[in-house]
Each structure stands twice: as structure tokens, then as C-alpha cells.
C-alpha positions as CSV (number, residue, x, y, z in Angstrom):
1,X,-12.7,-5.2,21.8
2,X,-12.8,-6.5,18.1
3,X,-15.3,-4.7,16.4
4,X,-15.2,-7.1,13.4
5,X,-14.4,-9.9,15.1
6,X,-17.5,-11.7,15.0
7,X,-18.2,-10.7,10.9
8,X,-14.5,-11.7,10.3
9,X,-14.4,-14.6,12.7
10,X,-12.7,-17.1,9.8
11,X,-10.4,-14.7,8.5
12,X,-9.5,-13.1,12.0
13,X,-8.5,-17.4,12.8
14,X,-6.6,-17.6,9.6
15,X,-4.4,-14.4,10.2
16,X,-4.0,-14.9,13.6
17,X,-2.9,-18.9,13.1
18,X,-0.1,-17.8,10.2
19,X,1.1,-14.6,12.5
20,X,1.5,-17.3,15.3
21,X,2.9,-20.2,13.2
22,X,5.8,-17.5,11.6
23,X,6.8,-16.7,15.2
24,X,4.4,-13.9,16.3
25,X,2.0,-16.0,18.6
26,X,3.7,-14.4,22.1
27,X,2.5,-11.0,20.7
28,X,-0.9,-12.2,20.0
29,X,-1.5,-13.7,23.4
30,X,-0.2,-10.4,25.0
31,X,-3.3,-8.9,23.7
32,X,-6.0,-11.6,24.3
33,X,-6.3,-12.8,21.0
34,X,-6.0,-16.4,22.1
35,X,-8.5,-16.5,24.1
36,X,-11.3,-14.2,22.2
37,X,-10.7,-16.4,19.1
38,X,-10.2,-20.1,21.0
39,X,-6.9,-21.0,19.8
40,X,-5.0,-23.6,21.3
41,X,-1.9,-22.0,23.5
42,X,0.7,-23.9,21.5
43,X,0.9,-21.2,18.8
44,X,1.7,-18.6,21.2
45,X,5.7,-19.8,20.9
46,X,8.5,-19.1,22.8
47,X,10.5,-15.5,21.5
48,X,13.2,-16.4,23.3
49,X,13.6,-20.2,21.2
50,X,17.2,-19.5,19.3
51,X,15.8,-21.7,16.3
52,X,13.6,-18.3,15.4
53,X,14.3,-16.7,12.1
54,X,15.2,-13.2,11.8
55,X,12.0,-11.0,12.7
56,X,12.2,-9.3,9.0
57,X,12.3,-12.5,7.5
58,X,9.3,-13.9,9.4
59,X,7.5,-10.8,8.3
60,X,7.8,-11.1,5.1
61,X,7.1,-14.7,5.2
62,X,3.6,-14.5,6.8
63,X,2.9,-11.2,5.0
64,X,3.4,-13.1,1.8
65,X,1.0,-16.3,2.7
66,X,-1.5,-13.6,4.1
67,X,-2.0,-12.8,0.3
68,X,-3.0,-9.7,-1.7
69,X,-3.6,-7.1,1.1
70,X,-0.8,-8.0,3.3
71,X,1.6,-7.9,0.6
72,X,0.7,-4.6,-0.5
73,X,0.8,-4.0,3.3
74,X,4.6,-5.1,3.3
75,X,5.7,-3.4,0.0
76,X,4.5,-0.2,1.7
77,X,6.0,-0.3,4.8
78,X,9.2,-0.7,3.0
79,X,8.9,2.9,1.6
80,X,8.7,3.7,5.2
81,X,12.7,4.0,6.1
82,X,11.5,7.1,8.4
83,X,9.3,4.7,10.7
84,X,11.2,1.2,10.4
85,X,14.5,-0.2,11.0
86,X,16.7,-1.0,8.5
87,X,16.5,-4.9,9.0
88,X,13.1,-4.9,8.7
89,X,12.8,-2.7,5.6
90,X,15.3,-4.5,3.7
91,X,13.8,-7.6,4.1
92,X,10.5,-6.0,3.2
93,X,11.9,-4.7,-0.2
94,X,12.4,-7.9,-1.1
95,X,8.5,-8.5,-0.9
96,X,6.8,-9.6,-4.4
97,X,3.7,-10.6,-5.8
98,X,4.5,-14.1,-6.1
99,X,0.7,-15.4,-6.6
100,X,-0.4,-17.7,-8.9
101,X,-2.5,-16.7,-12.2
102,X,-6.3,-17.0,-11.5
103,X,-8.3,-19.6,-14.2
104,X,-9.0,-17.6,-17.6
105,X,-12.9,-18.7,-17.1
106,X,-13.0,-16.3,-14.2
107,X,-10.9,-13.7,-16.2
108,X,-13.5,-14.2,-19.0
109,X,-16.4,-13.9,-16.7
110,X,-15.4,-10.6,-15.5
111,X,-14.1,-8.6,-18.8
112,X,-17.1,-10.2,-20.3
113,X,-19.7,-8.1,-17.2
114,X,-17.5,-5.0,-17.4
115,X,-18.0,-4.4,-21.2
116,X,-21.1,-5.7,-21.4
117,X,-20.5,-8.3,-24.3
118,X,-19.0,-11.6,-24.9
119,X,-15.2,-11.5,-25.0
120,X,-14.7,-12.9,-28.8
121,X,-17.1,-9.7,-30.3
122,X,-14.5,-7.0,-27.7
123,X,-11.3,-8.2,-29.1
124,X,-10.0,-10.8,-32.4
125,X,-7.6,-12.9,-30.1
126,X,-6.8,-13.1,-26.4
127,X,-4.2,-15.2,-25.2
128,X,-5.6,-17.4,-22.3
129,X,-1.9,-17.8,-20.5
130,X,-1.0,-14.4,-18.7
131,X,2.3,-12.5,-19.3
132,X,2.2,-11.5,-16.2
133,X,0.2,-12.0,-12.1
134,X,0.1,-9.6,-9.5
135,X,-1.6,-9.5,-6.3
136,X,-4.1,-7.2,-7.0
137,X,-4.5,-8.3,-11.1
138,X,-3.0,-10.1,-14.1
139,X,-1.9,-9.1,-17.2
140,X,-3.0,-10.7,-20.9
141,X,-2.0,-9.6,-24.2
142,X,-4.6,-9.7,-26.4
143,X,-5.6,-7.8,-30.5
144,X,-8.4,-5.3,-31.2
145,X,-10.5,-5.5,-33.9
146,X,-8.3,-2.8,-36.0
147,X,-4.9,-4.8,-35.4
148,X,-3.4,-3.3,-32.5
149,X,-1.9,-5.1,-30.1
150,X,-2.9,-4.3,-26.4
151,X,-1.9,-5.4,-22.7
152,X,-5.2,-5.9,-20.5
153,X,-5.4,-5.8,-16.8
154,X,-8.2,-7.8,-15.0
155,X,-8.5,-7.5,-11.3
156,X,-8.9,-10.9,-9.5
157,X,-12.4,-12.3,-8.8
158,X,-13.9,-10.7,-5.7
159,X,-10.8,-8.3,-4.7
160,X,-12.8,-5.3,-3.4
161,X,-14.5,-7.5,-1.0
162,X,-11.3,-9.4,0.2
163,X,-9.7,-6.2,0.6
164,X,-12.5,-4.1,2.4
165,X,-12.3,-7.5,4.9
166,X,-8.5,-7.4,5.6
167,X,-8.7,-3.8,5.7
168,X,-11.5,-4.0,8.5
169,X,-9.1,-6.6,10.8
170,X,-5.9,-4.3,9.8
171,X,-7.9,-1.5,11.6
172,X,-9.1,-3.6,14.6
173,X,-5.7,-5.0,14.9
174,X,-3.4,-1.7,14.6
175,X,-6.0,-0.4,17.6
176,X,-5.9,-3.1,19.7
177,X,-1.8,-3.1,19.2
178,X,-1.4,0.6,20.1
179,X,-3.8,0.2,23.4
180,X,-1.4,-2.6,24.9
181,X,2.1,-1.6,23.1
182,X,4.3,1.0,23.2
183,X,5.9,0.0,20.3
184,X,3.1,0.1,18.1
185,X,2.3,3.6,19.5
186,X,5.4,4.8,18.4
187,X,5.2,3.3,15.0
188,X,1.8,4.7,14.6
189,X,0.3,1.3,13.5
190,X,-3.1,3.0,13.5
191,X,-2.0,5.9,11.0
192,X,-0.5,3.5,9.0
193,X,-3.2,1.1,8.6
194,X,-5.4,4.3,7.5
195,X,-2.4,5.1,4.9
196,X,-2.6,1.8,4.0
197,X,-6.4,1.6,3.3
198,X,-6.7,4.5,1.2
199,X,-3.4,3.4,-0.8
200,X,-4.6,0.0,-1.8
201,X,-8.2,1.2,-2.4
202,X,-6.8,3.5,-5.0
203,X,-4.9,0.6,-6.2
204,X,-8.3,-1.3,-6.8
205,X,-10.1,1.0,-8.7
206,X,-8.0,1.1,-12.3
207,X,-10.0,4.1,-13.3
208,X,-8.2,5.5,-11.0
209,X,-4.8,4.1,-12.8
210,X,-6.1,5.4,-15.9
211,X,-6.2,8.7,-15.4
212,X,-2.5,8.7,-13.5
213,X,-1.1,7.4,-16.8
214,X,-3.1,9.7,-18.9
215,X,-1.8,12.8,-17.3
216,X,1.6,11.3,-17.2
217,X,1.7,10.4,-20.7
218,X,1.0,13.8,-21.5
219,X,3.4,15.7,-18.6
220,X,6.7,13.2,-20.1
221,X,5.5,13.9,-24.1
222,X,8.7,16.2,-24.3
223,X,11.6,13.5,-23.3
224,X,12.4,11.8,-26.4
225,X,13.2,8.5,-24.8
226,X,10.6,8.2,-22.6
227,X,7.2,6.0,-23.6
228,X,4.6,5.2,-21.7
229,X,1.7,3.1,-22.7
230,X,-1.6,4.9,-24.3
231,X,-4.9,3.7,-22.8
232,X,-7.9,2.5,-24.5
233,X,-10.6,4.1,-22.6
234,X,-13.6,2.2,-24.2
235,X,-12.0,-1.4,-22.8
236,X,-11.1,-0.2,-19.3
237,X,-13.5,0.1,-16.1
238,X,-12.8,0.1,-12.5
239,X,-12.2,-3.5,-13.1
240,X,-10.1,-3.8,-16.5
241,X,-8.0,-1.6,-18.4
242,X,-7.3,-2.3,-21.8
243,X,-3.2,-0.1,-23.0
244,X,-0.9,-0.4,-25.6
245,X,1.3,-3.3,-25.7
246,X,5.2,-2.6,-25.4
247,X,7.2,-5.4,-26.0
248,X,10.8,-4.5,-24.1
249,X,13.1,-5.9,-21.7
250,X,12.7,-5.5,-18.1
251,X,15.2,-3.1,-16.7
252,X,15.7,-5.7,-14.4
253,X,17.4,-8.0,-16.9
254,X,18.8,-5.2,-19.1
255,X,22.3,-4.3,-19.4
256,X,23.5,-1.3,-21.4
257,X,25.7,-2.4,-24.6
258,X,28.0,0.9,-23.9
259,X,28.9,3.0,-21.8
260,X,27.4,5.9,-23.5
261,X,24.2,4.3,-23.5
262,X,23.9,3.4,-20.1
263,X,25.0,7.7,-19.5
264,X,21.9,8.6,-22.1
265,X,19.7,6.4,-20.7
266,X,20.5,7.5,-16.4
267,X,20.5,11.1,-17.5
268,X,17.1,10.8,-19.1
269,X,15.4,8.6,-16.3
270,X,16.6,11.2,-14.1
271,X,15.6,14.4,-16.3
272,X,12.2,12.4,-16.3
273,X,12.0,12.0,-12.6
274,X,13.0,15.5,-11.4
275,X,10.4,16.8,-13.8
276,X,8.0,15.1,-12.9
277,X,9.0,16.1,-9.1
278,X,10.2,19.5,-9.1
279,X,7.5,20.8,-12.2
280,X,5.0,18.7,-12.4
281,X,3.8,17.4,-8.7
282,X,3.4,14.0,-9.7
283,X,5.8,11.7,-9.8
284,X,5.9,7.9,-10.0
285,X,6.5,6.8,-6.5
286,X,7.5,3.2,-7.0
287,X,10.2,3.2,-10.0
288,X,11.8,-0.1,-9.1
289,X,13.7,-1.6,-12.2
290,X,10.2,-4.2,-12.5
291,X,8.3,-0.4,-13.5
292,X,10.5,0.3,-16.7
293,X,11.3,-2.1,-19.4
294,X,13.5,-1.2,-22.6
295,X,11.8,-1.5,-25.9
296,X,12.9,-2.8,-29.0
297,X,13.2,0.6,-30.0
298,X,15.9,1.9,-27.0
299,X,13.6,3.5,-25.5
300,X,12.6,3.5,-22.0
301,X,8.3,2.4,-21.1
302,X,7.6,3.5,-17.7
303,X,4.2,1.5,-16.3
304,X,2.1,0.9,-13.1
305,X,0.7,4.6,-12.0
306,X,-1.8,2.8,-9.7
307,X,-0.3,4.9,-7.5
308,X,2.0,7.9,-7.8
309,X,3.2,10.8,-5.4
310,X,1.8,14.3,-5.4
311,X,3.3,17.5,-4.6
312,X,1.6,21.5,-4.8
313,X,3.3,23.9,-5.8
314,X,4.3,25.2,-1.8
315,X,5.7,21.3,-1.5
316,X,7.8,21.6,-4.3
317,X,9.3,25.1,-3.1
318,X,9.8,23.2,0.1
319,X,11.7,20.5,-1.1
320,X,13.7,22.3,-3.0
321,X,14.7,24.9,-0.3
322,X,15.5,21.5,1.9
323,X,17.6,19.9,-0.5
324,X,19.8,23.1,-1.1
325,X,20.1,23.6,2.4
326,X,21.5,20.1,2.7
327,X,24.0,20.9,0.0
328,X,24.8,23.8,1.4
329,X,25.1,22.4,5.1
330,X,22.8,25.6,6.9
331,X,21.9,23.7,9.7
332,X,18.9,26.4,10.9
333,X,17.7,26.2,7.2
334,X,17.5,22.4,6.8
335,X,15.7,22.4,10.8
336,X,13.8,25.2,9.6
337,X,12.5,23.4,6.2
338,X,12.1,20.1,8.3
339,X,9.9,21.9,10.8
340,X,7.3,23.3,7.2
341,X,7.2,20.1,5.8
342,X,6.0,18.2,9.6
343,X,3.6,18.6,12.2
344,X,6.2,19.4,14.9
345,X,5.1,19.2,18.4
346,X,5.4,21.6,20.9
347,X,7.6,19.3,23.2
348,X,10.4,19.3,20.5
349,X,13.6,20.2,21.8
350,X,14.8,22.9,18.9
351,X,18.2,22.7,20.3
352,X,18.8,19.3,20.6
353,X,17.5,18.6,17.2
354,X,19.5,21.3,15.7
355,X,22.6,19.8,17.3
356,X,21.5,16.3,15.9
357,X,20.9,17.4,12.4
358,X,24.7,19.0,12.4
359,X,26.0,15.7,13.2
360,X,23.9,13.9,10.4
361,X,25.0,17.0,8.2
362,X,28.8,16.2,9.3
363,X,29.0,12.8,7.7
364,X,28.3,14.5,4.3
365,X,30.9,17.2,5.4
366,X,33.6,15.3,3.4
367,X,31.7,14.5,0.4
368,X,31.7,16.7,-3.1
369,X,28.8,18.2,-3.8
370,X,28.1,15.5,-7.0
371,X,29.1,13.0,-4.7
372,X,26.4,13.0,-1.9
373,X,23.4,11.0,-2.2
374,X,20.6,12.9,-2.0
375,X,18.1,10.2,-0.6
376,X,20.1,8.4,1.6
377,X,21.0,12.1,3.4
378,X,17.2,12.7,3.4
379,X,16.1,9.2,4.6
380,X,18.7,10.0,7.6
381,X,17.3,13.1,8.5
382,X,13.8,11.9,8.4
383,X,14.7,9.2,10.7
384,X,16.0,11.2,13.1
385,X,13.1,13.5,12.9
386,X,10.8,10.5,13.5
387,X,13.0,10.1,17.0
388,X,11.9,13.6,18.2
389,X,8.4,12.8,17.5
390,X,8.3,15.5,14.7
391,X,5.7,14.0,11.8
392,X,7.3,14.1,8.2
393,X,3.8,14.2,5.9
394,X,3.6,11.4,4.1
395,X,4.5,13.0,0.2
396,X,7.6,13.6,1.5
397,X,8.1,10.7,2.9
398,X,6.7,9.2,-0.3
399,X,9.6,11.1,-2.4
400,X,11.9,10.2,-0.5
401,X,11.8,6.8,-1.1
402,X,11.5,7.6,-5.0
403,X,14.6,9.5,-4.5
404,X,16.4,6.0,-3.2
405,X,15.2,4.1,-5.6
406,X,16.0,6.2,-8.7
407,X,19.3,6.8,-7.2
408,X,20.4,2.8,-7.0
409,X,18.9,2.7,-10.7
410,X,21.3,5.3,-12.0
411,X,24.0,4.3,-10.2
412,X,23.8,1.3,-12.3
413,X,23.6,3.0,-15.2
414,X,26.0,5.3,-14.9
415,X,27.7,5.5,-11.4
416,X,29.2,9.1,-12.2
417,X,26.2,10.7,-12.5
418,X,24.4,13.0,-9.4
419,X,20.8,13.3,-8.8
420,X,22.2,16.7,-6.8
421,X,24.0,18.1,-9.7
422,X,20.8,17.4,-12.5
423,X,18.6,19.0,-10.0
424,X,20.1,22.2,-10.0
425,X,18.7,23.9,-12.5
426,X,15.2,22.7,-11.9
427,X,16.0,24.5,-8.6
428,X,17.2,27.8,-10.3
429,X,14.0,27.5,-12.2
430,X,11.7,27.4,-9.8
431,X,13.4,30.3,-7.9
432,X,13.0,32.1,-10.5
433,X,9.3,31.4,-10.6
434,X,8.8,32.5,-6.8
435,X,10.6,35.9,-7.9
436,X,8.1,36.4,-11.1
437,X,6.1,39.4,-9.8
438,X,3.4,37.9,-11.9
439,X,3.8,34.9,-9.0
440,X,3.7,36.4,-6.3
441,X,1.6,39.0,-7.4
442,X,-1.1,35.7,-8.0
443,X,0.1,34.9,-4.4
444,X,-0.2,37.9,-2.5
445,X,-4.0,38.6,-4.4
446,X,-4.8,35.1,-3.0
447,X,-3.5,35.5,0.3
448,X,-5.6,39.2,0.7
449,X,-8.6,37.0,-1.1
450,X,-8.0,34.9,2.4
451,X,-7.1,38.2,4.8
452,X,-10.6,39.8,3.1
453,X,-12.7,37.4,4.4
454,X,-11.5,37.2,7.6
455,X,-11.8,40.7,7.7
456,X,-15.1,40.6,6.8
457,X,-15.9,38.0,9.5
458,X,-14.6,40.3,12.5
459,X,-17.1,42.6,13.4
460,X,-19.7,38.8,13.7
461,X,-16.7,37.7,16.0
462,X,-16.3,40.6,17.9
463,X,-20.0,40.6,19.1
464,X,-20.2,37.0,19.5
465,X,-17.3,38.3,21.7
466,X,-18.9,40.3,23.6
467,X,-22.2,39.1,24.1
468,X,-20.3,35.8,25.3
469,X,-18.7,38.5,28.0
470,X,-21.8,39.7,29.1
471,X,-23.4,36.5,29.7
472,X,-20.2,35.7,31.8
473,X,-19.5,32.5,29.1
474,X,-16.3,33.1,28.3
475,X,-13.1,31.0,29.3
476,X,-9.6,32.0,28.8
477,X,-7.3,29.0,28.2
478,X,-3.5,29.6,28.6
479,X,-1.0,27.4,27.4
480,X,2.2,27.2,29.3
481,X,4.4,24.1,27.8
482,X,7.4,24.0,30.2
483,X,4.7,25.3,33.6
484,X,4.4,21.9,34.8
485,X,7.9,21.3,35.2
486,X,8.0,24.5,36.8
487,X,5.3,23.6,39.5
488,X,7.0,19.9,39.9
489,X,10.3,21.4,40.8
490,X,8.6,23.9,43.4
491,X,7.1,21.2,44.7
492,X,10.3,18.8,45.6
493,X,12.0,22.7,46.8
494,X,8.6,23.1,48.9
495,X,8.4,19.2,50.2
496,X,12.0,19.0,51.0
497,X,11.8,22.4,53.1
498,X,8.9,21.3,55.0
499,X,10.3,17.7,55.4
500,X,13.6,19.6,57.1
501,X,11.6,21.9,59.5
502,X,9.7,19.0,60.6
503,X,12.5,17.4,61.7
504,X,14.4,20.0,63.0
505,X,11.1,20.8,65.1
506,X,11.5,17.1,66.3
507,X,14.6,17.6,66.8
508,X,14.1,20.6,69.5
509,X,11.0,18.8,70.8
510,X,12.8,16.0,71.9
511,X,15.8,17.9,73.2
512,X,14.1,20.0,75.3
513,X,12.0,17.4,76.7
514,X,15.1,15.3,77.5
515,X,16.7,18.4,79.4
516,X,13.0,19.5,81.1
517,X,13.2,16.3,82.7
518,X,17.1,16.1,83.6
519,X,16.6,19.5,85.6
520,X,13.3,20.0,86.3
521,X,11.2,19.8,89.7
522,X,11.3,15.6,90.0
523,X,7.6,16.3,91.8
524,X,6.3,18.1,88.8
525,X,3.1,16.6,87.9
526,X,4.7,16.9,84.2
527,X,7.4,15.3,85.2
528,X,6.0,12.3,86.9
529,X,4.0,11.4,83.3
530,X,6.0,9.9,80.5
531,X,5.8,13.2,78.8
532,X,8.5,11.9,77.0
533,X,7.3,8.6,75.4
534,X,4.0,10.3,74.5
535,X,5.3,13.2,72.7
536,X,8.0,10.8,71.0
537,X,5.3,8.5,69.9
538,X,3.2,11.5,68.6
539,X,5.5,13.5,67.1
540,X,7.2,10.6,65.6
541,X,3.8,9.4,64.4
542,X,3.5,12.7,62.5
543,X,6.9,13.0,61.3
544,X,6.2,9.4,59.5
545,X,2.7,11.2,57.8
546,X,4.8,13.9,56.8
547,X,7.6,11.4,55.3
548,X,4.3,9.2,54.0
549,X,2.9,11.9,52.1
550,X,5.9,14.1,50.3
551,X,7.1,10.5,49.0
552,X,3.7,9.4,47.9
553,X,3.9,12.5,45.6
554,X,6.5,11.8,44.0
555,X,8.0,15.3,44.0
556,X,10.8,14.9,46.7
């Protein structure tokens, strides 16, 4: 059942004790946890006690004791407003790397075995105390040889291994949750958890981080007011990276001194961010206030691009096409855009979901066109999509939990300003783009690059064809979705049909044997035998068969 249970064994207790001592030990019995691991029943508490906390609460509460892994694991499942309830998200946002700093000895250790010499001949000074501790790393400001004063990132001691572990038990445990819940089935625990793994394993590996910020240095070189550290590739590794030091104020704690400023600054953020989106395809997707700081010389440093969102060029065009058909309030095109952008399956009522898109669409009905929030109408949508079972891919999902969170930050900067309204022209742009004929010109010569080959392939298919034919190996599969409710509903006409003549035949059977024997010949031999009882007993005995078997279908 666990097929790292036995490798795991002290980590599998330790999760499994927290989950239960935060409220979470009924679920855990439910699937045989107790007893594969030996725990004592007590943890498996009562969900119906009224003393319990509020479930998101709870969550984040274990998530955070779990440590590194299951904090990450929280913070993304609260860009997930398209899977989650509200109550849980919210409380899930409030999720932070509280950790405490690991000793400087081990800090020295590793920079020490990732350059390959000892720390005093890498750098003139480094400052033992960290500015700053995250769950995966910590942060040290420290001076290079030449004077320049850098920010460097050391992983914690032995993360890889502790997160390869967790990651194993996630796996087993999103499994074993979807095999005895419905709830996790609908969630998708077990897509998640692989979402999961390959998010955080990026987040690991800072080369990874380093080549994010390098290309977004260069994609925001253009915006005068936006900075973003420059690396130092010969003091980073997978382990370490070694980037300019910015000394600014968190935008957390940073108020604008004007009105006008805060304007310059939201417009800018949001210039940034739609570039990034709409031209580039890569986009920061976490830009909480705790990403940007404001430097000491007004400008604003974006940071952390251990993971960023990605879009081609079709998911941009996409996009775009949804969020004008939003604005615009074309039901069919929004439903239309949705359907691109998701695997949609083929049980999807089209009607239904139109209808329930046009009453999402409705609440925005009243609203200006600079008025509407873009990412709460698209985090809306997507929800209800996730209802029908129709899959949102996860960049979109991705962006549209960007979209929130950029949103909240220039509404604080300036409230009057629209995401909508800024995006407009990056729209107009890239229409113009998909009517260059130099475009699609480059698009149709791929697509007949694609058509060639296939082409080129037929005549192999077409014998493989046929030779399949004339060794009588070849099946013809035909998919009917709506058939079987077809055949069910025949059935209960058919089994009701038969269940009437049978009785009307018992009906007549009985009749007539009641009037043979009121006017018959009293010496009949038939007469004189209890024709009567026998044939009630038998055809009564059939009758119930009849009865027995139609209802044992289910289709009556």
C-alpha cells in the first residue's frame, strides 16, 4: 500500500502524528494509516468535537511544523483558487517561511565545498547573522574582493534529500487519499503532488534561479524604474548564488510620500507585468509585496525568480482573446477560449456551462470597463470550470493568480488605476502581430512543414492498412458518448413492457381458471385437481422471477 513506507518509516510517524495532533487523525484512520504505522488510536480525534479550529487554520498550522516541503506545499495550493475553497486559500496565503536561521558553521561548510576554497580567500567580509531565512535557504550579505557589495543565497544543509523524502510520502499519500476519497479525487491530490514535485525541485536547484533572473534582467532593461539584481556567476552553483546587493524597503512596509508617486510607481509595476505576460512569456508568478522592495534610489527591485510562469506565443494569443471576450461579455467567445486553454471532457455539458458562464459574466454586467477586476472575474470562471470537470492547464492557472496579486498591489498604490485598461494596447499589439503576413506567413510554412510529413507518412499507413485488412487484424472502435443512456432508457421502456404483459398474462390465467371451474363439468378430471392452486403457485412463482430480475437491473 505505501511504497515508501518502510524507507520513510520515521518520517511517515512524524507526519502522520502532527496531521493527527492538528485535527486530521479521523482521516488518517479512514485509510489504515493507524494501524500500518502502530499509532495509538487516541490521535485519530473526534471531527465532530466543537473545540476544533477552523479546518484552514489547522492546515496551515501543521503544514507549517511539517517544515520546508509542506510549506512550499501550502504556499502553492494557495495559487490554486480554481481547485480550493476560499476558506482554505485564504488561510493558506497567510503561510510564511517562519524557520529559524541554520548555524553559520554549516553555511560555511557548504559555500566553502561549492566554490572549492575557503570562505575568507572567496569574499573580504561576510556577515555571520543572516538578513534574511527561508525555507528552502537564507540570505547573507557579504563584499567581494573588488568592493561590491553582494546578497548570497545558501541552501540549507541536506535540502535535496529532505525534499526528495517528503516528496516520496506526498506521492504515496495523494494515492492512497484518491483510492479511499472522493474528495481527493476531485481535488486531484495526485496531480498536484506531481505539480508540486517538479515546482519545489526547480526551487532547489538555484542554477535554475539564475538563469530566470538573467533573462529577466534583460526582458525589463527598458522600464526605467524597474531593477533587478545582477548575478555573479562565478559564486553561484546549484547550491549558492552570489547577486548584487539592493538595499530598499520592502513594499510591504512602504508607503508612497504622494499621490503621484504611488500613480508612477502602480503604472510601472503594471507596465512591467503585462510585458512580461502578454510579450515576453515569462512572468514572475509570485509578486507578493515580500518580492519587491523600494531602493534608496525610488526605484522598484523585483527578486526571487526561483520560479516564474511561462507562456508561448499560442498562450498568450489565448489569453488575450479570453480577456477581451470578458470585457466584451461574448459568452460563446469566453466558453470558446475556456475550452483552448483546458482539456475539456467529452461529458461536458456545452449548454449548461454556457448558461453558467452568462451568469458569472452578469455580475460584471454593471461594472465600467476600467472598473472590473480582471483576476477576480477570471478566478470565478476558472472555478466554475473546475465544477464541470473541464482542466484549466496549470500556466493559466498560474497567471491567474499573478493577475490577483498584482491587482491588490496596485490597488494600493493607486486604486484608480485598471489592469483592463493598461492591457489594451498590449492586446492591439499583438493582434497586429497575428495579422503580419510575415506571421502568419511563418505560421502557415510551419503548419505545411507539419501537413508534409504527414503526407509523407500516408502511403506507410495505408499499407499497414491494408495488410492489417487482409490478415483480418483490424478493429473498428466507435465512440458513442450519450449511447449508453440510450440503451439504459430502452431497457426501463423494454422491462416495464414485459413486467406489464406478464401480469396482464396472470391476470387472464387466473381469470379463466376461476371461471373454468365455476362452469365447467364438476367430474372433469381437470376439474377435480387444484388446477387452481398449482397454476397460482407457478405462475406467481414466475411472476416474482420476472419482478426479481428487472429490479436487480436497475433499469425499471
Amino acid at each position: 500500500m505505501l511504497s515508501n513506507g518502510l524507507k520513510h518509516a520515521n518520517r511517515y510517524r512524524k507526519i502522520v502524528t502532527v496531521l493527527a495532533r492538528h485535527g486530521f487523525g479521523y482521516v488518517l484512520k479512514e485509510v489504515g494509516l493507524f494501524h500500518v504505522l502502530s499509532l495509538p488510536k487516541r490521535l485519530a480525534t473526534n471531527p465532530s468535537d466543537p473545540n476544533y479550529r477552523l479546518i484552514g487554520e489547522r492546515i496551515r498550522n501543521a503544514l507549517e511544523e511539517l517544515g520546508p516541503t509542506f510549506i512550499k506545499l501550502g504556499q502553492m495550493i494557495s495559487t490554486r483558487e480554481d481547485l480550493f475553497p476560499n476558506y482554505i486559500v485564504d488561510e493558506l496565503v497567510e503561510l510564511q517561511d517562519n524557520v529559524p536561521p541554520f548555524k553559520f558553521s554549516e553555511l560555511k561548510n557548504i559555500v566553502e565545498e561549492e566554490l572549492n576554497m575557503p570562505l575568507h580567500k572567496a569574499y573580504q567580509s561576510f556577515d555571520e547573522t543572516p538578513i534574511a531565512a527561508a525555507s528552502i535557504g537564507q540570505v547573507h550579505r557579504a563584499t567581494l574582493f573588488d568592493g561590491s557589495v553582494v546578497a548570497v543565497k545558501v541552501a540549507r544543509p541536506n535540502i535535496k534529500e529532505t525534499i526528495e523524502k517528503d516528496l516520496d510520502i506526498l506521492h504515496d499519500l495523494a494515492k492512497l487519499f484518491t483510492q479511499r476519497f472522493r474528495w481527493a479525487e476531485y481535488y486531484r491530490l495526485e496531480e498536484i503532488a506531481d505539480e508540486f514535485a517538479e515546482a519545489i525541485r526547480n526551487e532547489a536547484d538555484y542554477t535554475i534561479e539564475v538563469r530566470n533572473t538573467e533573462k529577466m534582467r534583460a526582458n525589463m532593461a527598458d522600464f526605467s524604474l524597474i531593477t533587478i539584481p545582477s548575478i555573479y556567476e562565478k559564486y553561484s552553483t546549484r547550491k549558492m548564488i552570489t547577486m548584487e546587493f539592493i538595499d530598499g524597503v520592502s513594499l510591504h512596509d512602504w508607503h508612497p510620500e504622494n499621490e503621484e508617486q504611488g500613480n508612477r510607481y502602480a503604472r510601472e509595476l503594471a507596465d512591467a507585468f503585462l510585458h512580461q505576460v502578454l510579450i515576453d512569456g515569462l512572468f514572475h508568478s509570485d509578486p507578493h509585496p515580500g518580492n519587491f522592495s523600494i531602493t534608496k534610489d525610488d526605484q522598484i527591485c523585483m527578486f526571487d525568480f526561483g520560479q516564474v510562469g511561462r507562456l508561448n506565443k499560442t498562450m498568450r494569443n489565448q489569453f488575450i482573446s479570453y480577456v477581451i471576450a470578458m470585457t466584451r461579455r461574448d459568452i460563446r467567445e469566453v466558453t470558446d477560449t475556456i475550452y483552448a486553454m483546458a482539456d475539456v471532457p467529452d461529458t461536458v455539458d456545452h449548454e449548461e456551462f454556457g448558461e453558467e458562464v452568462e451568469f458569472l459574466l452578469d455580475k460584471y454586467y454593471e461594472q465600467s470597463f476600467e472598473d472590473i477586476k480582471i483576476g477576480e472575474a477570471i478566478r470565478d470562471i476558472f472555478a466554475a470550470s473546475h465544477r464541470y470537470n473541464i482542466r484549466i492547464y496549470k500556466e493559466y492557472t498560474l497567471l491567474a493568480k499573478a493577475v490577483i496579486t498584482i491587482e491588490s498591489i496596485l490597488m494600493r498604490l493607486d486604486p484608480n488605476l485598471s489592469i483592463v485598461e493598461i492591457a489594451e494596447p498590449y492586446g492591439r499589439q499583438l493582434a497586429r502581430e497575428r495579422l503580419n503576413p510575415k506571421s502568419w506567413t511563418k505560421e502557415l510554412y510551419r503548419d505545411a512543414k507539419k501537413q508534409s510529413k504527414t503526407i509523407l507518412a500516408l502511403p506507410d499507413s495505408v499499407k499497414r492498412a491494408v495488410d492489417r485488412i487482409g490478415d483480418d487484424d483490424l478493429s473498428l472502435e466507435v465512440r458513442m458518448p450519450k449511447i449508453n443512456l440510450f440503451f439504459r432508457k430502452l431497457d426501463r421502456i423494454s422491462n416495464r413492457i414485459s413486467f406489464s404483459i406478464t401480469l396482464l398474462a396472470f391476470s387472464i390465467i387466473m381469470v379463466g381458471l376461476i371461471i373454468g371451474s365455476s362452469f365447467g363439468d364438476q367430474n372433469s378430471f381437470l376439474v377435480q385437481l387444484p388446477v387452481i392452486e398449482i397454476s397460482f403457485v407457478v405462475s406467481f412463482f414466475m411472476f416474482l422471477l420476472i419482478l426479481y430480475s428487472i429490479l436487480k437491473s436497475g433499469r425499471f
